[in-house]
Every structure is written in C-alpha cells, then in structure tokens.
C-alpha positions in Angstrom: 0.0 0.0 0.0 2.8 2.5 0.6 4.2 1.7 -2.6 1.3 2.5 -4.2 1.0 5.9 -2.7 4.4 6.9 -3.2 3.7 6.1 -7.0 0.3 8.2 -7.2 2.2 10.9 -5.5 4.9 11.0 -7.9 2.4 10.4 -11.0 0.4 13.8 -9.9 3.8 15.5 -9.4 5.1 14.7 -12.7 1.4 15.2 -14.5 1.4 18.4 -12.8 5.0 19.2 -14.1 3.7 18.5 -17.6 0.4 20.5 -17.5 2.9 23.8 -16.7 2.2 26.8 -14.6 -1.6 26.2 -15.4 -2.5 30.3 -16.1 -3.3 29.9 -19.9 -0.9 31.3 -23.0 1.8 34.2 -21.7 0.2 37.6 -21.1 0.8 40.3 -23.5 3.6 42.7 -22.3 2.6 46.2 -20.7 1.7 49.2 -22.9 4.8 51.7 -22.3 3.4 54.4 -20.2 3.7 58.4 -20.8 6.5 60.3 -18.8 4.7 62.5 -15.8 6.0 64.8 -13.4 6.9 61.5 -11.1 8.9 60.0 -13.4 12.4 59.4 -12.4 15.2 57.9 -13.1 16.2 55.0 -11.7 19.5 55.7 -11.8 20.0 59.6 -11.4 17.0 60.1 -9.0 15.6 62.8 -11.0 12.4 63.6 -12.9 13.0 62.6 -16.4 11.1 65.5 -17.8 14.6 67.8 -16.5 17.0 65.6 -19.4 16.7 65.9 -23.0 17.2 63.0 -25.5 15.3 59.7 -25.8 14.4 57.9 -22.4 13.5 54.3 -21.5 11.4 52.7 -19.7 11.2 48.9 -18.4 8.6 46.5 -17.0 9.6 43.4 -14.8 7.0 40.8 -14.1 4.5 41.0 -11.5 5.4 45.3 -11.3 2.6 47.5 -12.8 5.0 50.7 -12.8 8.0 51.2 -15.1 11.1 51.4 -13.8 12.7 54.7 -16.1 15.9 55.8 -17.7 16.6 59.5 -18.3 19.2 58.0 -20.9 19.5 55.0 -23.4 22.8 53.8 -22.2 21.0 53.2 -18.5 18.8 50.9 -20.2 21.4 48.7 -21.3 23.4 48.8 -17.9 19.8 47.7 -16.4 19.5 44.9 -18.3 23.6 44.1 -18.6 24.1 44.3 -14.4 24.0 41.2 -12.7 22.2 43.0 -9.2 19.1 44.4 -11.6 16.2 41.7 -12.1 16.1 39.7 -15.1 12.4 39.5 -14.8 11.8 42.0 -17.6 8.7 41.9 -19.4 9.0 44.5 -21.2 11.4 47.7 -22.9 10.6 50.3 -24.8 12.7 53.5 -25.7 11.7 56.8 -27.5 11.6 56.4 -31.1 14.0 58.7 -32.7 12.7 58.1 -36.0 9.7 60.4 -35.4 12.1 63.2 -33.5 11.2 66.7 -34.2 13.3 69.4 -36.3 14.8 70.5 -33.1 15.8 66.8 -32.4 14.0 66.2 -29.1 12.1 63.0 -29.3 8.0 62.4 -29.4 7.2 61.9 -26.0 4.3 59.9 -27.0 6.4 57.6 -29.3 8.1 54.6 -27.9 9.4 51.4 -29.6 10.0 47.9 -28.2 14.3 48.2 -27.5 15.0 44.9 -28.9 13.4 45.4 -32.2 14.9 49.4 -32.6 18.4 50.0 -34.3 20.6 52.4 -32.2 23.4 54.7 -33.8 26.4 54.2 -31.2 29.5 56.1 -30.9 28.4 59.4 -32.3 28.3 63.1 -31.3 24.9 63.7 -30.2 25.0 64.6 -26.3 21.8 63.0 -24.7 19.6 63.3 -21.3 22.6 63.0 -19.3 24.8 65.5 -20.9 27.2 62.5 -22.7 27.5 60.8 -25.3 24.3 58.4 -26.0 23.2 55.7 -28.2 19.8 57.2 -30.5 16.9 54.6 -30.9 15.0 54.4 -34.3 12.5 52.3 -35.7 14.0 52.4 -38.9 17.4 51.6 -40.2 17.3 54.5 -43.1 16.6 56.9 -40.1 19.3 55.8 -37.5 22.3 55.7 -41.3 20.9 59.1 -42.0 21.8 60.7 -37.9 24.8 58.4 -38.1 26.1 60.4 -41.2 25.0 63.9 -39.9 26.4 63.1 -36.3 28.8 60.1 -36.4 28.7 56.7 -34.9 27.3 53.6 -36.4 24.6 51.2 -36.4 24.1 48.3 -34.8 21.0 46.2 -33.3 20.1 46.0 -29.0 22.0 42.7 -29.4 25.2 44.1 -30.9 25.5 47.2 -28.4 28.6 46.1 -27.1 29.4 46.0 -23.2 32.0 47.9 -23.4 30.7 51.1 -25.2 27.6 50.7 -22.4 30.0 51.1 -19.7 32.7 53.3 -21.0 32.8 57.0 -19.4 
C-alpha cells in the first residue's frame, strides 16, 4: 500500500510538471506608459522631464509601474548588471525616428528596445549631458543621424558592453 501511494504521488507530481504553470498562453507585455511629473530615473534620481534625448522605460513581471531611464545607455546597464532583475517583461525607448526638427524625441512615441536599431559612438549629447546611443524604428533613419552626427549602427544585441560602460 505504501508503494502505491508513493507512485500516485509521484504520477500527480510529474502530471502536474507536464500541464505547466496552469495560467493559460503568456500575457501580453505592458503598454509603455507616458513620462509624468513622477517620473524618475532609476538611476539619477531625477524627474525625467529635466533631461533631454530619448528615455526608456522597463517593465519586470509582477510590477505594474515602469522602472525609467533619463538615458538609453542606463537601459542597457539595467539589463547588462548582474544586481538588476532579469524578470523583464518589457522595454521600450523613444523612437527617434519620429524626432522633431529640433531633435528632441515624441514623447508619446516609444518602440519595443529589442526590435529598434541604435546609432552608437556618435556626437549627439543626450539626457545626461554625454554621449548616448539614438533609438530608431527604422534603419534609413538611425544611417541618416549616423552620417549627420557620427557613430554607427548596430541592433540592442550588438551594443557592445563595453561602449555601455565606458565614461
């Protein structure tokens, strides 16, 4: 008899196993949010309405608020640190692609991160006052900046470690 019990419990822990978390197909990610007056950095501490330049904006699981990024370069450390969650559910940056004449980005416009292209390594000073990689939706946008302000293109993949952390 205690052989057979030992069995049916290891049958409904292994059926359970198969049947997985039980809570249906994967949830669509968050919506990226608009930048508010209480929006600040998780990094610098400040409101991100004070920077210029694109911003970013991150969703871990089981967190309804963002967590933001008055720069692009932040976002990368985020996800490149090994002490930040890797729960992340979502990222989205501002699209440069639909940047005014004066250059500042849409703040309504935002782009999933790991489907923009980014122009690295250029001259354009961003939110922080350095050096930042520019987010665009499309590739003919992010060669034409690169040409005007230097740098090249590359995918969120390809952003190397080294230009994310380099002063």
């Amino acid at each position: 008899m205690r052989r057979l019990r030992l069995a049916l419990a290891l049958a409904t822990v292994l059926l359970a196993a198969a049947c997985g978390s039980g809570s249906g197909p994967e949830a669509p990610p968050p919506p990226p949010q608009a930048v508010t007056a209480e929006s600040v950095g998780h990094y610098c501490g400040m409101t991100l309405n004070e920077h210029n330049g694109p911003k970013g904006q991150l969703f871990l699981t089981g967190r309804a608020a963002p967590v933001w990024f008055s720069s692009i370069k932040q976002v990368f450390a985020y996800t490149l640190l090994p002490e930040e969650p890797k729960t992340i559910s979502a990222i989205y940056v501002n699209d440069m692609s639909t940047a005014g004449p004066d250059g500042a980005p849409d703040p309504a416009a935002w782009i999933d991160a790991r489907q923009a292209v980014y122009v690295i390594e250029g001259r354009f000073i961003g939110g922080m006052g350095a050096e930042d990689a520019m987010p665009f939706s499309q590739r003919a946008d992010a060669e034409s900046f690169a040409q005007t302000h230097g740098g090249r293109v590359v995918s969120f993949a390809d952003v190397p470690e080294a230009y994310v952390f380099a002063q």
